[in-house]
VOGU-3710 file (C-alpha; in Angstrom, 3 decimals, decimal comma):
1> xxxxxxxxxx> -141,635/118,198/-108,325  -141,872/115,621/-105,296  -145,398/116,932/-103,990  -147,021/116,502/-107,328  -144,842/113,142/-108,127  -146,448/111,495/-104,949  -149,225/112,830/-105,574  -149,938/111,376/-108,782  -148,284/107,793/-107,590  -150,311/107,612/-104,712
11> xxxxxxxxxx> -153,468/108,581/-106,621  -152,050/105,827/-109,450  -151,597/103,483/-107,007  -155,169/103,920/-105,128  -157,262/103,282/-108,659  -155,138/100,809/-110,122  -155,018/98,135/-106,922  -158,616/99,224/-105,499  -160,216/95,769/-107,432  -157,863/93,532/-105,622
21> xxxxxxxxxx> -157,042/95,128/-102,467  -157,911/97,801/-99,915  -156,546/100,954/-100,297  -155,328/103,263/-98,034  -153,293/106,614/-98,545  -151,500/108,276/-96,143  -152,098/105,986/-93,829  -151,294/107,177/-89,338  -148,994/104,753/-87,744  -147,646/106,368/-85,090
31> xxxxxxxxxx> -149,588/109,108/-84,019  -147,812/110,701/-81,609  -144,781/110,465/-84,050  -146,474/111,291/-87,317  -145,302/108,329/-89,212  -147,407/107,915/-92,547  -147,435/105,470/-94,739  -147,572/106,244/-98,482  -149,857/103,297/-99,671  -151,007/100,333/-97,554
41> xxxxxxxxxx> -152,649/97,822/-99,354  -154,240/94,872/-97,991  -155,307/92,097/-100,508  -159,050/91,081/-100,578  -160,504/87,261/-99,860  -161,171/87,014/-103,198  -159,597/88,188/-106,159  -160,237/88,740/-109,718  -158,630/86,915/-112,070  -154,998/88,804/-113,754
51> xxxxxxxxxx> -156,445/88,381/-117,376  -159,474/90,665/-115,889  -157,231/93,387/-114,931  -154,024/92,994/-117,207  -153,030/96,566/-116,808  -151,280/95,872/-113,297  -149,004/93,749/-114,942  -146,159/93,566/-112,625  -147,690/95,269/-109,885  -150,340/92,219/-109,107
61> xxxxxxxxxx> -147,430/89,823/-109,093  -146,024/92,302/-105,917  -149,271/92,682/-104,360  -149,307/88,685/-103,788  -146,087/88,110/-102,170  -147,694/89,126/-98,995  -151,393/90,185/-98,385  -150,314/93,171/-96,308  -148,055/95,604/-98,297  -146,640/99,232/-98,635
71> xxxxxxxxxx> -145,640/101,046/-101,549  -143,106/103,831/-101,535  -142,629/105,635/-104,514  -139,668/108,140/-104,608  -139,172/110,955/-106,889  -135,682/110,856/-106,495  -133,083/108,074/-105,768  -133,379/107,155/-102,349  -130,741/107,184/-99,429  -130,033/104,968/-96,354
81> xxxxxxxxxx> -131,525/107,488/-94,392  -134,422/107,271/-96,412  -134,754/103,231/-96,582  -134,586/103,588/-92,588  -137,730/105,637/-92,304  -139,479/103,461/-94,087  -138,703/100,453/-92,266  -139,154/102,241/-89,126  -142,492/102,882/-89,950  -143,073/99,586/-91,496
91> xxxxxxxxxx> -141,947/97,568/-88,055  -143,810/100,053/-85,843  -147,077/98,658/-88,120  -146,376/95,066/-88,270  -145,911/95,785/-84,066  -149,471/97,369/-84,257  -150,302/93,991/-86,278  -149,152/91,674/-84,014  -151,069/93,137/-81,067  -154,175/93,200/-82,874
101> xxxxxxxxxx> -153,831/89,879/-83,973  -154,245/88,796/-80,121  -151,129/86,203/-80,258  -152,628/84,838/-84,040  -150,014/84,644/-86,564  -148,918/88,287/-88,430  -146,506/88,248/-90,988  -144,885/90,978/-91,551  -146,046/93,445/-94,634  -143,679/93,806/-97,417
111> xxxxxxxxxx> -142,337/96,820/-98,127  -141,868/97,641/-102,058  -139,586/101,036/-102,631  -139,989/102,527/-105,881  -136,579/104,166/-106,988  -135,922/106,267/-109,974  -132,532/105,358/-110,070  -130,436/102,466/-108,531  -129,597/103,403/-104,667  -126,231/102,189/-104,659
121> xxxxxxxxxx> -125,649/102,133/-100,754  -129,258/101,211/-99,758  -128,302/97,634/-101,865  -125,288/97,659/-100,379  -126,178/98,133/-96,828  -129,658/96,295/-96,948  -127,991/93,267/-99,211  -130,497/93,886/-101,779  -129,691/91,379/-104,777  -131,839/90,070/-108,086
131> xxxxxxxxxx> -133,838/87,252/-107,622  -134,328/84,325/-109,433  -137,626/84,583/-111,567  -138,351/88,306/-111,274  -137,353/90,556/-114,165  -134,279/92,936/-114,238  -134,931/96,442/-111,532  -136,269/93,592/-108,723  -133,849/93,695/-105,581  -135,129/91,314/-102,535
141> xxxxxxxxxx> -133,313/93,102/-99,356  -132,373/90,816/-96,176  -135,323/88,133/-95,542  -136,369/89,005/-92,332  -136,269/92,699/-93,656  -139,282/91,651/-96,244  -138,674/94,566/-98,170  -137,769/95,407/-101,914  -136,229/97,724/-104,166  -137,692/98,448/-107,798
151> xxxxxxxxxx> -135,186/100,498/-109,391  -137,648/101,589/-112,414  -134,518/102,913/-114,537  -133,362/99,106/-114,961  -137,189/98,122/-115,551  -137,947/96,925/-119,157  -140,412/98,956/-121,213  -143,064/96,561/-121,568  -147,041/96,608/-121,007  -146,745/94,832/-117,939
161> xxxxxxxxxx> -144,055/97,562/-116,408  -146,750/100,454/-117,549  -147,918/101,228/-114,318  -144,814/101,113/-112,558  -143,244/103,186/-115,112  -146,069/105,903/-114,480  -144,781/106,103/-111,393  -141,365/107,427/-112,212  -139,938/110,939/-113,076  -141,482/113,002/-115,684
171> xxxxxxxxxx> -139,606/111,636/-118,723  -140,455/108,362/-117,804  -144,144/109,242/-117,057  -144,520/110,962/-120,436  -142,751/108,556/-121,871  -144,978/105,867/-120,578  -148,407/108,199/-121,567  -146,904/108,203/-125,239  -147,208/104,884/-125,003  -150,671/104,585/-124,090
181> xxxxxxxxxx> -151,822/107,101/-126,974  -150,329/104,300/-128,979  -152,132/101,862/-128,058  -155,097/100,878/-130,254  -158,446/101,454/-128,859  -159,150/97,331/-128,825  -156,344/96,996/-126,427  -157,765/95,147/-123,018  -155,087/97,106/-121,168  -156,348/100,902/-122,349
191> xxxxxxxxxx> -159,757/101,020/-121,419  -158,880/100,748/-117,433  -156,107/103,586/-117,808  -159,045/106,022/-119,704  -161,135/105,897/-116,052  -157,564/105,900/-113,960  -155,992/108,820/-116,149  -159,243/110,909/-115,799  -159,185/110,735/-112,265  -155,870/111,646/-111,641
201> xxxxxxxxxx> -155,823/114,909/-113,935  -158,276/116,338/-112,050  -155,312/116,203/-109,166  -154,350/119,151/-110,697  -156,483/121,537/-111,703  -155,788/123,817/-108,443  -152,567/123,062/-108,296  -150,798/126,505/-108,487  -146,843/127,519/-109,006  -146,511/124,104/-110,996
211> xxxxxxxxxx> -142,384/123,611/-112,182  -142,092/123,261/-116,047  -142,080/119,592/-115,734  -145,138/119,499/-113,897  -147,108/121,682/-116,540  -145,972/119,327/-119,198  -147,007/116,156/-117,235  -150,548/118,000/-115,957  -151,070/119,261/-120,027  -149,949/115,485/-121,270
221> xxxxxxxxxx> -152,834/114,061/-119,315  -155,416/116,692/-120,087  -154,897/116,194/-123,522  -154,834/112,489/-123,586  -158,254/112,330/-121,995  -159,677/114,304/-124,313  -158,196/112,524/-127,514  -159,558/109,367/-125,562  -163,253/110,899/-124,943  -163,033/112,031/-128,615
231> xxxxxxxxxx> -161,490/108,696/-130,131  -164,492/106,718/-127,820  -167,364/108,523/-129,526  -165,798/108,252/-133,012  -166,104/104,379/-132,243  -169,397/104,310/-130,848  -170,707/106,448/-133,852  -168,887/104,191/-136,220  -170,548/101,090/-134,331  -174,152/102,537/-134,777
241> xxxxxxxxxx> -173,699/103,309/-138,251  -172,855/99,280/-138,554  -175,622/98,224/-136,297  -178,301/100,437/-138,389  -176,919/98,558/-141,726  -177,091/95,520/-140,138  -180,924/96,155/-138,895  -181,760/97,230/-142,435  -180,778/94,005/-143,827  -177,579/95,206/-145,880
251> xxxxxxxxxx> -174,081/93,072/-145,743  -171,930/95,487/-144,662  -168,588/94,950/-147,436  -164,904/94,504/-145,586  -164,203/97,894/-147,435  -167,043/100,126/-146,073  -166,601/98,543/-142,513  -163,022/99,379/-142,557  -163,499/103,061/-143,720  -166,319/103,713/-140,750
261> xxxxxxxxxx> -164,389/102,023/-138,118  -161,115/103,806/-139,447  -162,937/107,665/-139,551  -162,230/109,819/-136,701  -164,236/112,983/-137,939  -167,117/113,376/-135,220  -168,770/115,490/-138,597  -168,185/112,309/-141,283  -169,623/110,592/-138,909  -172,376/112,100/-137,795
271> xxxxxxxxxx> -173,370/113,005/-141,843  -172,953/108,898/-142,269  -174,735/108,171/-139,526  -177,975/109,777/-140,606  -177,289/108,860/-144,566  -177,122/105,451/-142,921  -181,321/105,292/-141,988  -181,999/106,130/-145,859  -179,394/104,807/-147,731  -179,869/102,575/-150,550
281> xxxxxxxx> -176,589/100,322/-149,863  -173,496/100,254/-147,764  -171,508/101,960/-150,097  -174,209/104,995/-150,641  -173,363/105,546/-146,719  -169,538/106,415/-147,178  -170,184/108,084/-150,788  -168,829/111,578/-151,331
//
Protein backbone atom coordinates (compact mmCIF):
# COMPACT_ATOMS: atom_id res chain seq x y z
CA UNK A 1 0.00 0.00 0.00
CA UNK A 2 2.80 2.77 0.60
CA UNK A 3 4.05 2.83 -3.19
CA UNK A 4 0.62 3.48 -4.52
CA UNK A 5 -0.35 5.83 -1.33
CA UNK A 6 2.61 8.20 -2.33
CA UNK A 7 1.97 7.81 -5.39
CA UNK A 8 -1.37 9.13 -5.52
CA UNK A 9 -0.39 12.05 -2.78
CA UNK A 10 2.37 13.15 -4.67
CA UNK A 11 0.40 13.12 -7.94
CA UNK A 12 -2.57 14.98 -5.64
CA UNK A 13 -0.30 17.25 -4.46
CA UNK A 14 1.45 18.20 -8.00
CA UNK A 15 -2.22 19.18 -9.70
CA UNK A 16 -3.77 20.66 -6.85
CA UNK A 17 -0.79 23.42 -5.89
CA UNK A 18 0.55 23.72 -9.67
CA UNK A 19 -1.72 27.32 -9.98
CA UNK A 20 0.01 28.80 -7.04
CA UNK A 21 3.31 27.31 -6.86
CA UNK A 22 6.03 25.32 -8.61
CA UNK A 23 5.96 21.87 -8.38
CA UNK A 24 8.45 19.50 -8.04
CA UNK A 25 8.30 15.63 -7.24
CA UNK A 26 10.90 13.69 -6.15
CA UNK A 27 13.00 16.25 -5.98
CA UNK A 28 17.60 15.27 -5.69
CA UNK A 29 19.10 16.92 -2.73
CA UNK A 30 21.93 15.19 -2.05
CA UNK A 31 23.13 13.36 -4.81
CA UNK A 32 25.73 11.49 -3.71
CA UNK A 33 23.42 10.49 -0.74
CA UNK A 34 20.16 9.98 -2.56
CA UNK A 35 18.09 12.20 -0.44
CA UNK A 36 14.64 12.99 -2.23
CA UNK A 37 12.26 15.10 -1.40
CA UNK A 38 8.59 14.08 -1.73
CA UNK A 39 7.07 17.50 -2.87
CA UNK A 40 8.89 20.86 -3.00
CA UNK A 41 6.82 23.60 -3.67
CA UNK A 42 7.88 27.02 -4.20
CA UNK A 43 5.10 29.75 -4.23
CA UNK A 44 4.78 31.95 -7.42
CA UNK A 45 5.13 36.08 -7.52
CA UNK A 46 1.76 36.24 -8.01
CA UNK A 47 -1.03 34.35 -6.88
CA UNK A 48 -4.56 33.72 -7.61
CA UNK A 49 -6.97 34.69 -5.45
CA UNK A 50 -8.34 31.55 -2.63
CA UNK A 51 -12.04 32.11 -3.80
CA UNK A 52 -10.52 31.11 -7.44
CA UNK A 53 -9.24 27.89 -6.26
CA UNK A 54 -11.40 26.99 -3.07
CA UNK A 55 -10.67 23.34 -3.34
CA UNK A 56 -7.16 23.72 -1.51
CA UNK A 57 -8.86 24.81 1.37
CA UNK A 58 -6.44 24.24 4.08
CA UNK A 59 -3.65 23.40 2.02
CA UNK A 60 -3.23 27.21 0.54
CA UNK A 61 -3.28 28.49 4.08
CA UNK A 62 0.15 25.98 4.52
CA UNK A 63 1.58 26.85 1.31
CA UNK A 64 1.83 30.66 2.61
CA UNK A 65 3.54 30.28 5.81
CA UNK A 66 6.71 30.14 3.91
CA UNK A 67 7.24 30.44 0.06
CA UNK A 68 9.59 27.46 0.04
CA UNK A 69 7.90 24.25 1.38
CA UNK A 70 7.92 20.34 1.50
CA UNK A 71 5.21 18.04 1.88
CA UNK A 72 5.56 14.59 3.33
CA UNK A 73 2.75 12.47 3.22
CA UNK A 74 2.99 9.12 5.17
CA UNK A 75 0.96 6.11 4.73
CA UNK A 76 1.50 5.07 8.04
CA UNK A 77 2.12 6.88 11.41
CA UNK A 78 5.44 8.15 11.39
CA UNK A 79 8.47 7.51 13.82
CA UNK A 80 11.39 9.63 15.18
CA UNK A 81 13.48 7.94 12.90
CA UNK A 82 11.32 8.92 10.28
CA UNK A 83 10.81 12.81 11.32
CA UNK A 84 14.83 12.78 11.30
CA UNK A 85 15.13 11.93 7.65
CA UNK A 86 13.10 14.39 6.76
CA UNK A 87 14.71 17.12 8.47
CA UNK A 88 17.96 15.87 7.40
CA UNK A 89 17.04 16.31 4.05
CA UNK A 90 15.22 19.46 4.63
CA UNK A 91 18.53 21.29 6.32
CA UNK A 92 20.85 19.77 3.70
CA UNK A 93 18.33 21.97 1.12
CA UNK A 94 17.92 25.09 2.99
CA UNK A 95 22.19 24.64 3.12
CA UNK A 96 21.96 24.32 -0.76
CA UNK A 97 19.65 27.59 -0.38
CA UNK A 98 21.77 29.58 1.45
CA UNK A 99 24.73 29.11 -0.89
CA UNK A 100 22.80 29.93 -3.81
CA UNK A 101 21.46 32.83 -2.36
CA UNK A 102 25.19 34.33 -2.44
CA UNK A 103 24.99 35.71 1.37
CA UNK A 104 21.04 37.15 0.47
CA UNK A 105 18.63 36.24 3.04
CA UNK A 106 17.11 32.29 2.88
CA UNK A 107 14.67 31.29 5.20
CA UNK A 108 14.40 28.14 5.82
CA UNK A 109 11.47 25.93 3.94
CA UNK A 110 8.83 24.56 6.10
CA UNK A 111 8.43 21.21 6.36
CA UNK A 112 4.60 19.94 6.59
CA UNK A 113 4.40 15.94 7.60
CA UNK A 114 1.26 14.38 6.77
CA UNK A 115 0.44 11.61 9.45
CA UNK A 116 -2.34 9.15 9.41
CA UNK A 117 -2.35 8.86 12.91
CA UNK A 118 -0.95 11.02 15.83
CA UNK A 119 3.01 10.21 16.25
CA UNK A 120 3.07 10.22 19.83
CA UNK A 121 6.98 10.43 20.33
CA UNK A 122 7.74 12.59 17.23
CA UNK A 123 5.39 15.44 19.36
CA UNK A 124 7.01 14.55 22.17
CA UNK A 125 10.55 14.72 21.12
CA UNK A 126 10.13 17.59 18.46
CA UNK A 127 7.71 19.67 21.08
CA UNK A 128 5.09 19.70 18.55
CA UNK A 129 1.94 21.51 20.20
CA UNK A 130 -1.56 23.16 18.67
CA UNK A 131 -1.41 26.51 17.72
CA UNK A 132 -3.47 29.26 18.27
CA UNK A 133 -5.72 29.93 15.11
CA UNK A 134 -5.16 26.70 13.17
CA UNK A 135 -7.82 23.99 13.40
CA UNK A 136 -7.57 20.73 15.50
CA UNK A 137 -4.62 17.90 13.67
CA UNK A 138 -2.11 21.27 13.32
CA UNK A 139 1.13 20.65 15.52
CA UNK A 140 3.92 23.59 15.06
CA UNK A 141 7.31 21.59 16.12
CA UNK A 142 10.34 23.71 17.73
CA UNK A 143 10.62 27.26 15.84
CA UNK A 144 13.84 27.08 14.51
CA UNK A 145 12.82 23.46 13.39
CA UNK A 146 10.03 25.22 10.94
CA UNK A 147 8.37 22.11 10.57
CA UNK A 148 4.75 20.68 11.19
CA UNK A 149 2.76 17.79 11.90
CA UNK A 150 -0.87 17.27 10.34
CA UNK A 151 -2.18 14.37 12.03
CA UNK A 152 -5.21 13.89 9.40
CA UNK A 153 -7.08 11.42 11.93
CA UNK A 154 -7.76 14.57 14.30
CA UNK A 155 -8.59 16.71 11.04
CA UNK A 156 -12.31 17.77 10.78
CA UNK A 157 -14.31 16.50 7.81
CA UNK A 158 -14.97 19.60 6.12
CA UNK A 159 -14.59 20.93 2.35
CA UNK A 160 -11.66 22.77 3.18
CA UNK A 161 -9.80 19.45 4.77
CA UNK A 162 -10.82 17.53 1.28
CA UNK A 163 -7.60 17.48 -0.13
CA UNK A 164 -5.71 16.72 2.81
CA UNK A 165 -8.02 14.02 3.63
CA UNK A 166 -7.30 12.47 0.05
CA UNK A 167 -4.16 12.13 1.15
CA UNK A 168 -4.71 9.67 3.93
CA UNK A 169 -5.23 5.82 4.11
CA UNK A 170 -7.73 4.17 2.00
CA UNK A 171 -10.79 4.55 4.27
CA UNK A 172 -10.17 7.99 4.56
CA UNK A 173 -9.52 8.46 0.78
CA UNK A 174 -12.76 6.67 -0.10
CA UNK A 175 -14.31 8.21 2.40
CA UNK A 176 -13.33 11.59 1.18
CA UNK A 177 -14.28 10.45 -2.82
CA UNK A 178 -17.87 9.62 -1.34
CA UNK A 179 -17.92 12.86 -0.52
CA UNK A 180 -17.18 14.37 -3.70
CA UNK A 181 -19.91 12.13 -5.58
CA UNK A 182 -22.06 14.09 -3.20
CA UNK A 183 -21.42 17.06 -4.10
CA UNK A 184 -23.81 18.77 -6.52
CA UNK A 185 -22.53 19.47 -9.89
CA UNK A 186 -22.85 23.58 -9.17
CA UNK A 187 -20.37 23.18 -6.45
CA UNK A 188 -17.18 25.69 -7.23
CA UNK A 189 -15.07 23.13 -5.39
CA UNK A 190 -16.00 19.88 -7.83
CA UNK A 191 -15.21 20.98 -11.10
CA UNK A 192 -11.23 21.31 -10.24
CA UNK A 193 -11.25 17.68 -8.58
CA UNK A 194 -13.08 16.21 -12.13
CA UNK A 195 -9.54 17.35 -14.12
CA UNK A 196 -7.30 16.34 -10.79
CA UNK A 197 -9.18 12.88 -10.25
CA UNK A 198 -8.81 12.04 -14.02
CA UNK A 199 -5.30 12.50 -13.96
CA UNK A 200 -4.46 10.59 -11.16
CA UNK A 201 -6.48 7.31 -12.17
CA UNK A 202 -4.60 6.95 -14.99
CA UNK A 203 -1.61 6.35 -12.20
CA UNK A 204 -2.85 3.13 -12.26
CA UNK A 205 -3.76 1.51 -15.05
CA UNK A 206 -0.30 -0.57 -15.21
CA UNK A 207 -0.07 -0.92 -11.93
CA UNK A 208 0.09 -4.76 -11.42
CA UNK A 209 -0.17 -7.08 -8.02
CA UNK A 210 -2.41 -4.16 -6.53
CA UNK A 211 -3.45 -5.18 -2.46
CA UNK A 212 -7.31 -5.29 -2.01
CA UNK A 213 -7.29 -1.83 -0.77
CA UNK A 214 -5.60 -0.55 -3.65
CA UNK A 215 -8.15 -2.18 -6.20
CA UNK A 216 -10.93 -0.59 -4.30
CA UNK A 217 -9.28 2.91 -4.24
CA UNK A 218 -8.01 2.47 -8.21
CA UNK A 219 -11.99 1.09 -9.06
CA UNK A 220 -13.48 4.15 -6.72
CA UNK A 221 -11.77 6.63 -8.99
CA UNK A 222 -12.45 4.95 -12.29
CA UNK A 223 -15.89 4.93 -11.58
CA UNK A 224 -16.24 8.39 -10.28
CA UNK A 225 -14.82 9.82 -13.47
CA UNK A 226 -17.04 8.23 -15.44
CA UNK A 227 -20.30 9.12 -13.40
CA UNK A 228 -18.67 12.71 -13.65
CA UNK A 229 -18.09 12.56 -17.65
CA UNK A 230 -21.65 11.09 -17.77
CA UNK A 231 -23.36 13.57 -15.17
CA UNK A 232 -21.35 16.64 -17.37
CA UNK A 233 -23.03 15.75 -20.66
CA UNK A 234 -26.45 15.17 -19.04
CA UNK A 235 -26.01 18.97 -18.04
CA UNK A 236 -24.77 20.26 -21.14
CA UNK A 237 -27.65 18.42 -23.04
CA UNK A 238 -30.11 19.72 -20.53
CA UNK A 239 -28.55 23.35 -21.09
CA UNK A 240 -29.04 23.16 -24.96
CA UNK A 241 -32.42 21.97 -24.74
CA UNK A 242 -33.00 25.44 -22.58
CA UNK A 243 -30.96 27.56 -24.87
CA UNK A 244 -32.99 26.19 -28.11
CA UNK A 245 -36.40 27.19 -26.12
CA UNK A 246 -35.06 30.24 -25.29
CA UNK A 247 -33.95 31.03 -29.13
CA UNK A 248 -37.43 29.98 -30.22
CA UNK A 249 -39.02 32.56 -28.19
CA UNK A 250 -40.83 30.18 -25.55
CA UNK A 251 -40.71 31.03 -21.54
CA UNK A 252 -39.34 28.15 -20.35
CA UNK A 253 -42.00 27.29 -16.98
CA UNK A 254 -40.03 26.65 -13.38
CA UNK A 255 -41.57 23.06 -13.83
CA UNK A 256 -40.16 22.04 -17.28
CA UNK A 257 -36.72 23.70 -16.39
CA UNK A 258 -36.54 21.71 -13.30
CA UNK A 259 -37.43 18.31 -14.96
CA UNK A 260 -34.54 18.91 -17.88
CA UNK A 261 -31.97 20.09 -15.54
CA UNK A 262 -33.01 17.20 -13.03
CA UNK A 263 -32.88 14.18 -16.04
CA UNK A 264 -29.84 12.18 -16.14
CA UNK A 265 -30.91 9.76 -19.08
CA UNK A 266 -28.30 10.60 -21.96
CA UNK A 267 -31.57 8.86 -24.18
CA UNK A 268 -34.48 11.41 -22.52
CA UNK A 269 -32.31 13.72 -23.33
CA UNK A 270 -31.20 13.32 -26.45
CA UNK A 271 -35.21 12.44 -27.63
CA UNK A 272 -35.94 16.11 -25.85
CA UNK A 273 -33.35 17.64 -27.32
CA UNK A 274 -34.44 17.11 -30.90
CA UNK A 275 -38.42 17.39 -29.88
CA UNK A 276 -37.05 20.68 -28.61
CA UNK A 277 -36.32 22.31 -32.52
CA UNK A 278 -40.14 21.40 -33.38
CA UNK A 279 -41.99 21.61 -30.46
CA UNK A 280 -45.00 23.61 -30.11
CA UNK A 281 -44.35 24.69 -26.28
CA UNK A 282 -42.12 23.92 -23.37
CA UNK A 283 -44.22 21.44 -22.04
CA UNK A 284 -44.64 19.44 -25.59
CA UNK A 285 -40.66 19.00 -25.04
CA UNK A 286 -40.87 16.87 -21.72
CA UNK A 287 -44.36 15.19 -22.84
CA UNK A 288 -44.57 11.41 -22.72
Amino acid sequence: MPKLHDLVCKHLLREALDPISTVELEKPVAPLDEQRIDVYCELRPELPPPDALPHLGLVRRMAEVERRFLIEPFSSTPSVDSIDDNLRKKFNLHHGLKKAAKGSSSPKPVLWVLSPGRPEEVLQGYVGAPVAGWPSGFYRCAPELATWIVVLAEVSKTADTLLLRLMGPATMQLEALRELDAMPLSEAQRQPWIDILADVRYLFDDEPDLSPEEKTIMTELRQRWEREKAELRAEGKAEAILSVLVARGFKVSDGVRQRVLGCKDPSTLERWLARAVTAASDAEVIAA
